[in-house]
DOKEKE-487463 format. One line per field, with one value per residue (C-alpha): x, y, z; residue in one letter. Coordinates in pm, 1 decimal. Example, Ala and Ser with C-alpha at 12.3 -4.5 7.8 and 13.67 -1.06 7.14 Angstrom:
X	(1230.0 / 1367.0)
Y	(-450.0 / -106.0)
Z	(780.0 / 714.0)
rest	(A / S)
***
This chain:
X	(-6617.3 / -6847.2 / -6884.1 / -7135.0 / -7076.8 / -7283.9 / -7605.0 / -7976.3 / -8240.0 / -8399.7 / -8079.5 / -8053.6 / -8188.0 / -8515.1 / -8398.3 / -8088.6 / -8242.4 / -8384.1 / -8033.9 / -7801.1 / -8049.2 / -8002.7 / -7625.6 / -7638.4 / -7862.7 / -7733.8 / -7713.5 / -7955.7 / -7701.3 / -7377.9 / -7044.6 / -6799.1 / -6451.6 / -6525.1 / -6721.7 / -6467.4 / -6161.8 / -6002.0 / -5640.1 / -5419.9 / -4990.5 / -4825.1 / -4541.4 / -4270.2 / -3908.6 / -3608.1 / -3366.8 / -3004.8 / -2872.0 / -3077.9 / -3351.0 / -3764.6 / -3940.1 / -4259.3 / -4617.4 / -4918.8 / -5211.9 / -5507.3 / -5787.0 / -6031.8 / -6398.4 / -6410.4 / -6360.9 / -6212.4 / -5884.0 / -5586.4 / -5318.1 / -4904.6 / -4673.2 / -4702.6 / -5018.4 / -5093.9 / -5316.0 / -5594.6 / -5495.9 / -5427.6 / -5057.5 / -5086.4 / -4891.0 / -4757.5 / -4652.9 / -4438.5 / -4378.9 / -4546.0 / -4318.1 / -3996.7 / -3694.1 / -3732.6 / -3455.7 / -3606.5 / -3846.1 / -3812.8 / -4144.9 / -4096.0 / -4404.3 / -4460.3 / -4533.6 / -4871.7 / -5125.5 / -5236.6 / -5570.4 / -5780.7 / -6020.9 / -6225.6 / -5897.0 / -5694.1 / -5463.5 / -5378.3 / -5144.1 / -5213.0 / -5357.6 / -5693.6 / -5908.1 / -5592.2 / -5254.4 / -4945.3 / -4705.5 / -4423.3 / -4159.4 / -3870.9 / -3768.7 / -3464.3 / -3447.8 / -3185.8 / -3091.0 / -3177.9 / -3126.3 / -3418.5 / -3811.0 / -3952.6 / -4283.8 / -4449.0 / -4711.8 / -4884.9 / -5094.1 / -5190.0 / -5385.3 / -5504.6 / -5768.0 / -5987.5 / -6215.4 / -6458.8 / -6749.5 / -6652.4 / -6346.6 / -6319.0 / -6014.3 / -5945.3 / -5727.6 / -5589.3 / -5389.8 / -5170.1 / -4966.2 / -4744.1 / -4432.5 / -4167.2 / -3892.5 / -3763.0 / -3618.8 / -4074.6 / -4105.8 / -4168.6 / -4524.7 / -4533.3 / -4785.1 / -4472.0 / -4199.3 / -4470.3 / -4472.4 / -4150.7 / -4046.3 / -4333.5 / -4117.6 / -4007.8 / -3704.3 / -3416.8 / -3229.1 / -2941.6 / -3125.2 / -3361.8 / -3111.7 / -3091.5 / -2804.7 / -2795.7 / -3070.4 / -2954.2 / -3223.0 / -3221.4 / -3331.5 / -3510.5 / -3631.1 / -4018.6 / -4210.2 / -4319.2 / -4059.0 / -3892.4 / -3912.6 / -3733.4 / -3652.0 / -3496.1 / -3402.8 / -3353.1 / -3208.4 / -3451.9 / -3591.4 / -3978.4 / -4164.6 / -4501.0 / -4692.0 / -4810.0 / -4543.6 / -4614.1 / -4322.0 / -4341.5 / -4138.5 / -4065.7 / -3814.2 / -3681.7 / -3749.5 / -4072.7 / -4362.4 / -4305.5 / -4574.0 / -4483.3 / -4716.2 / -4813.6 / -4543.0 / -4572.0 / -4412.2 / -4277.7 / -4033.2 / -3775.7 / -3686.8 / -3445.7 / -3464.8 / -3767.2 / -3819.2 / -4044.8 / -4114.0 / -4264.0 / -4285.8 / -4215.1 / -4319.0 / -4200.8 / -4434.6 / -4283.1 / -4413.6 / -4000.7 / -3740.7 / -3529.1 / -3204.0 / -3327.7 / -3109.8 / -3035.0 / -2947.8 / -3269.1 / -3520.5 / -3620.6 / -3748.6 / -4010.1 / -4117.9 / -4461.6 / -4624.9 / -4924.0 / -4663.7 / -4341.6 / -4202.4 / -3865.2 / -3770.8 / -3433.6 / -3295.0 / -3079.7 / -3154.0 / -2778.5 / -2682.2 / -2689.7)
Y	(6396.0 / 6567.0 / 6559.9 / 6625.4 / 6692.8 / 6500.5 / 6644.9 / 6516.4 / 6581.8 / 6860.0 / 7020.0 / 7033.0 / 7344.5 / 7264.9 / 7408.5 / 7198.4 / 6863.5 / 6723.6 / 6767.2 / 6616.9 / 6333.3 / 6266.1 / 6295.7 / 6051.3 / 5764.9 / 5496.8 / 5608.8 / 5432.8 / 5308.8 / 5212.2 / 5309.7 / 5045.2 / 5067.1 / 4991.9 / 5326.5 / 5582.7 / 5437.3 / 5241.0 / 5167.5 / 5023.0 / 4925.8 / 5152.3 / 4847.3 / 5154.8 / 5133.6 / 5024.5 / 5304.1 / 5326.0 / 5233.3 / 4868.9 / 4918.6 / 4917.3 / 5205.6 / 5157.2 / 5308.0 / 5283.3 / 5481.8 / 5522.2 / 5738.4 / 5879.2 / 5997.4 / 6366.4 / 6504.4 / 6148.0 / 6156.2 / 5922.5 / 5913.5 / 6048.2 / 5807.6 / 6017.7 / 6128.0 / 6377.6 / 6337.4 / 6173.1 / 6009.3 / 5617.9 / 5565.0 / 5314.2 / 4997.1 / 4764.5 / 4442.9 / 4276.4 / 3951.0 / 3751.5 / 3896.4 / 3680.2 / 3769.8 / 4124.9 / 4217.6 / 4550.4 / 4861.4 / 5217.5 / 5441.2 / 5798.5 / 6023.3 / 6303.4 / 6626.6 / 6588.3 / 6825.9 / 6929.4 / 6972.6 / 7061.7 / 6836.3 / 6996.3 / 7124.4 / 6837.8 / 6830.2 / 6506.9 / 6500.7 / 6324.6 / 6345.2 / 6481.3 / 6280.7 / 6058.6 / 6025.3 / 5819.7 / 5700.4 / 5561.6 / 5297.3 / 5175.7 / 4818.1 / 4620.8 / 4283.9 / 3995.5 / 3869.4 / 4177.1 / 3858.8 / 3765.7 / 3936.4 / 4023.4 / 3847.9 / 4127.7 / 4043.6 / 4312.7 / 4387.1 / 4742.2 / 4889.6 / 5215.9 / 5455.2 / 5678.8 / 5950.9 / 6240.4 / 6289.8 / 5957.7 / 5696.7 / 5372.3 / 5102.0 / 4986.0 / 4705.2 / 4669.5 / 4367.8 / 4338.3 / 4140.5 / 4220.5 / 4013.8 / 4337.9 / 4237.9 / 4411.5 / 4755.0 / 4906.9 / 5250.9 / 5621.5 / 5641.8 / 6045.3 / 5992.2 / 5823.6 / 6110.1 / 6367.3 / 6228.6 / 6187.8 / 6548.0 / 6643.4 / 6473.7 / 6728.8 / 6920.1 / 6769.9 / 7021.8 / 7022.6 / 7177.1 / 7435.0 / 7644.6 / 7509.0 / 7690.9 / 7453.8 / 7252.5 / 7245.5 / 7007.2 / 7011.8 / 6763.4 / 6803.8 / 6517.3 / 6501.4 / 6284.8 / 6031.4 / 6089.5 / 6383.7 / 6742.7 / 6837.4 / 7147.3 / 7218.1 / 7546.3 / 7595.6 / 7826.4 / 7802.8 / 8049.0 / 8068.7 / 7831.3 / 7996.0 / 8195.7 / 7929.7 / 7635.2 / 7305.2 / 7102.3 / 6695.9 / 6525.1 / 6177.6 / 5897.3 / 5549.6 / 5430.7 / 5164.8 / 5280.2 / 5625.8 / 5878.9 / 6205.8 / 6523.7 / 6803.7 / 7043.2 / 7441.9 / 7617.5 / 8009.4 / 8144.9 / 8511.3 / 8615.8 / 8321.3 / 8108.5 / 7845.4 / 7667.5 / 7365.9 / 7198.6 / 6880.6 / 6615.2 / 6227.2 / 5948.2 / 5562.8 / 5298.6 / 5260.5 / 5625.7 / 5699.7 / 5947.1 / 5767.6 / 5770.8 / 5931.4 / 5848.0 / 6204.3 / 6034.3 / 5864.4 / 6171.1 / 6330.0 / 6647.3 / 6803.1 / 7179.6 / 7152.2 / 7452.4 / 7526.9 / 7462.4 / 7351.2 / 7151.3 / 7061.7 / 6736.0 / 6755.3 / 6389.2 / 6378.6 / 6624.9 / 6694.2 / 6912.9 / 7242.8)
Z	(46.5 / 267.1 / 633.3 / 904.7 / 1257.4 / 1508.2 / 1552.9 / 1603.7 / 1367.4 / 1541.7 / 1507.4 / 1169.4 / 949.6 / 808.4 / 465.8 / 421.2 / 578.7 / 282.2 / 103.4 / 370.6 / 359.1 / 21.7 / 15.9 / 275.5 / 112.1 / -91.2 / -462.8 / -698.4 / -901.5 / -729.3 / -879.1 / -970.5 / -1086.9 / -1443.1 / -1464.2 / -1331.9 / -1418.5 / -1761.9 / -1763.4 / -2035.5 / -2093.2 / -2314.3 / -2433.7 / -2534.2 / -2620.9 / -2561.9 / -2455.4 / -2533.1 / -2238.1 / -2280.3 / -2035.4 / -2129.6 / -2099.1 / -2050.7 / -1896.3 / -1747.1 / -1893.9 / -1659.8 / -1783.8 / -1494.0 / -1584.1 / -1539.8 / -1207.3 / -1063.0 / -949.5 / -809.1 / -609.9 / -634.3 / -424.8 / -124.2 / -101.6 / 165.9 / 474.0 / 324.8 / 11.9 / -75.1 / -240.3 / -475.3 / -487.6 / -777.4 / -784.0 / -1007.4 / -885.8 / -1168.4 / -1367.2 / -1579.6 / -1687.1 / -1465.3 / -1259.0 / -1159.5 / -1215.0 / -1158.9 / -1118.3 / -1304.6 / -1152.7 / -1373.9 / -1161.7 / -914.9 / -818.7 / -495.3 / -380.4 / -70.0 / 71.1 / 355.4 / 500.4 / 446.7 / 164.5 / -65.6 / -379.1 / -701.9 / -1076.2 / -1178.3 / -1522.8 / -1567.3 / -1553.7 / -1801.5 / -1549.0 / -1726.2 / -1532.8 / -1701.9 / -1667.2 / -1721.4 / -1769.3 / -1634.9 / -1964.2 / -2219.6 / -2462.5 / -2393.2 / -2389.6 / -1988.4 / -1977.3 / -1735.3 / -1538.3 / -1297.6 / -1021.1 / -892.4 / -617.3 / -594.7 / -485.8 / -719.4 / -573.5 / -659.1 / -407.1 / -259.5 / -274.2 / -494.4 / -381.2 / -774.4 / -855.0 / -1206.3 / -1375.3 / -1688.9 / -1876.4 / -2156.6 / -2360.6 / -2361.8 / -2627.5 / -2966.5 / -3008.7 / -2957.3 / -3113.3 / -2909.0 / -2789.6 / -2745.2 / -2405.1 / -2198.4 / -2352.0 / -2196.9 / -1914.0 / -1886.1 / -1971.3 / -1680.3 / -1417.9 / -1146.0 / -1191.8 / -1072.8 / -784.4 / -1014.7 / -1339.1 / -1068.0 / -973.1 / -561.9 / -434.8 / -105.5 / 135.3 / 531.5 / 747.1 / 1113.9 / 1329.9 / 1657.7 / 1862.5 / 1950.6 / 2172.5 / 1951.1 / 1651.5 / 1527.7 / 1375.7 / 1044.1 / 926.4 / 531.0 / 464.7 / 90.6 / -129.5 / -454.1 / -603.9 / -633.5 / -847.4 / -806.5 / -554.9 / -383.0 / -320.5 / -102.3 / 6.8 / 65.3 / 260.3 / 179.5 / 360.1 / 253.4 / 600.2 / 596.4 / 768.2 / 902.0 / 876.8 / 780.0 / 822.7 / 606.0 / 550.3 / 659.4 / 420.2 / 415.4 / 220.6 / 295.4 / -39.6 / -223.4 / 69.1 / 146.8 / 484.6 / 577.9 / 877.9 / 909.8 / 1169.8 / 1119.7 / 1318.6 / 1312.3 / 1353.2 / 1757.9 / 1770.8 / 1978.6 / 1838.9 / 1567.1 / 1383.4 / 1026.6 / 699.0 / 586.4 / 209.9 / 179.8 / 216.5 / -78.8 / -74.6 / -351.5 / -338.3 / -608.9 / -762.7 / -1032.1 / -1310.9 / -1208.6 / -938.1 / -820.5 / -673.5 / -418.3 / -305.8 / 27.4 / 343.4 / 497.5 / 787.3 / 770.5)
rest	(X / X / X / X / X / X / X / X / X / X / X / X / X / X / X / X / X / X / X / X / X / X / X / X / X / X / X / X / X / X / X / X / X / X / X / X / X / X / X / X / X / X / X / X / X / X / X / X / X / X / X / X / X / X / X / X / X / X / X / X / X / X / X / X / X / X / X / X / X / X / X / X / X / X / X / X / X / X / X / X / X / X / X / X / X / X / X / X / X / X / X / X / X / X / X / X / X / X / X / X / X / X / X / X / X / X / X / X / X / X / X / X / X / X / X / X / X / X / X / X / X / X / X / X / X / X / X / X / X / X / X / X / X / X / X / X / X / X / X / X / X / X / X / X / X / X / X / X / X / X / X / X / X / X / X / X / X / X / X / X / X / X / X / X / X / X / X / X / X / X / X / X / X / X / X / X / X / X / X / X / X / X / X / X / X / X / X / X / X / X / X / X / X / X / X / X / X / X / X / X / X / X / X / X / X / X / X / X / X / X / X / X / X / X / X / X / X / X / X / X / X / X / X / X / X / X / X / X / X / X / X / X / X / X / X / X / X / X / X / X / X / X / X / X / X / X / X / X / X / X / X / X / X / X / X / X / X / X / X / X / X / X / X / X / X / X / X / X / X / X / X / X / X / X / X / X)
***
């Protein structure tokens, strides 16, 4: 998305004028959802263990892209809701590894052309067949940003078959800190004026040459900045700043943060931030 700083006319370079004009006016045909963005259920399998698994496929034209569940500075997270939904006693997301891009300085987290995001549901009586019924919000973007909203319904029952989109997705999850090779995570807390300062000191060996970190917390509502990053040899340290919704320092549930260092081709997902 491209900005301009505020300027008059006279201002403006004669040569580049005509061109900021035109990125500015309306475009002659105005994009809707239905041509950036299709989106289907993958119905799935049932696992061993009794649960559904399950996706949703969303294809993106080329060059769109979507959101990861914690977005960065200027993305949308998307939101589900299965309410509608009978026979479901509850649903686990599985995001497969993000990307991270850099939009005119600000950095956002997500899924470039499309994305298979598989969730796994499992039902109150596995007797009997879920009769899912979905909403989901989300924002696409390219040059500008779409809100979509998408809507399914699907009878989940019988033993399904393998779809090899959701095990790919699946097996692009983020490492888990026990299979990468973390040797220990130490977070510090330091009050700030309107929240609080944390800083995770990790012993993981590099995943990449660059590595962002993302700092996420179960606590509703608190806004968490972008993370600085350096690393000294096997150890990696990020900083990042949270903020509740009363903008005060607050009590912070070390178990519920979850910590994910993400690079070009790997990432590593750490859950639980304890004293050093």
């Amino acid at each position: 998305m491209t900005f301009f700083p505020a300027m008059t006319l006279r201002q403006i370079p004669a040569t580049c004028l005509a061109a900021c004009l035109a990125l500015l006016a309306p475009p002659a045909h105005a994009l809707t959802q239905d041509d950036v963005l299709a989106a289907r259920l993958l119905p799935g399998w049932q696992t061993a263990s009794g649960t559904r698994m399950a996706a949703f496929e969303l294809v993106l034209a080329p060059g769109w892209k979507t959101y990861w569940r914690a977005p960065g500075e200027a993305g949308i997270p998307p939101s589900f809701d299965f309410s509608g939904s009978t026979n479901l006693q509850s649903v686990e997301i599985h995001w497969p590894r993000p990307v991270v891009f850099d939009l005119n300085g600000m950095q956002t987290i997500g899924y470039h052309d499309g994305v298979v995001l598989p969730f796994e549901v499992t039902a109150k009586d596995p007797a009997k067949p879920v009769a899912l019924r979905v909403s989901v919000d989300l924002g696409v973007c390219k040059d500008i940003c779409l809100p979509a909203a998408l809507s399914f319904d699907a009878e989940l029952q019988g033993a399904g078959s393998k779809q090899s989109a959701i095990s790919q997705a699946l097996a692009d999850m983020p490492t888990p800190a026990s299979a990468a090779g973390l040797t220990g995570i130490g977070c510090s807390l330091d009050p700030i004026s309107d929240g609080l300062r944390i800083t995770a000191r990790m012993g993981l060996a590099a995943l990449g040459p660059t590595e962002t970190v993302v700092f996420e917390t179960a606590t509703r509502g608190v806004w968490v900045s972008q993370a600085s990053a350096s690393r000294n040899g096997a150890e990696l340290t990020a900083v990042s700043e949270m903020v509740p919704p009363d903008g005060a320092p607050f009590a912070l549930d070390r178990s519920g943060v979850t910590v994910t260092v993400i690079a070009e081709n790997s990432a590593v997902e750490i859950n639980g931030c304890p004293a050093p």
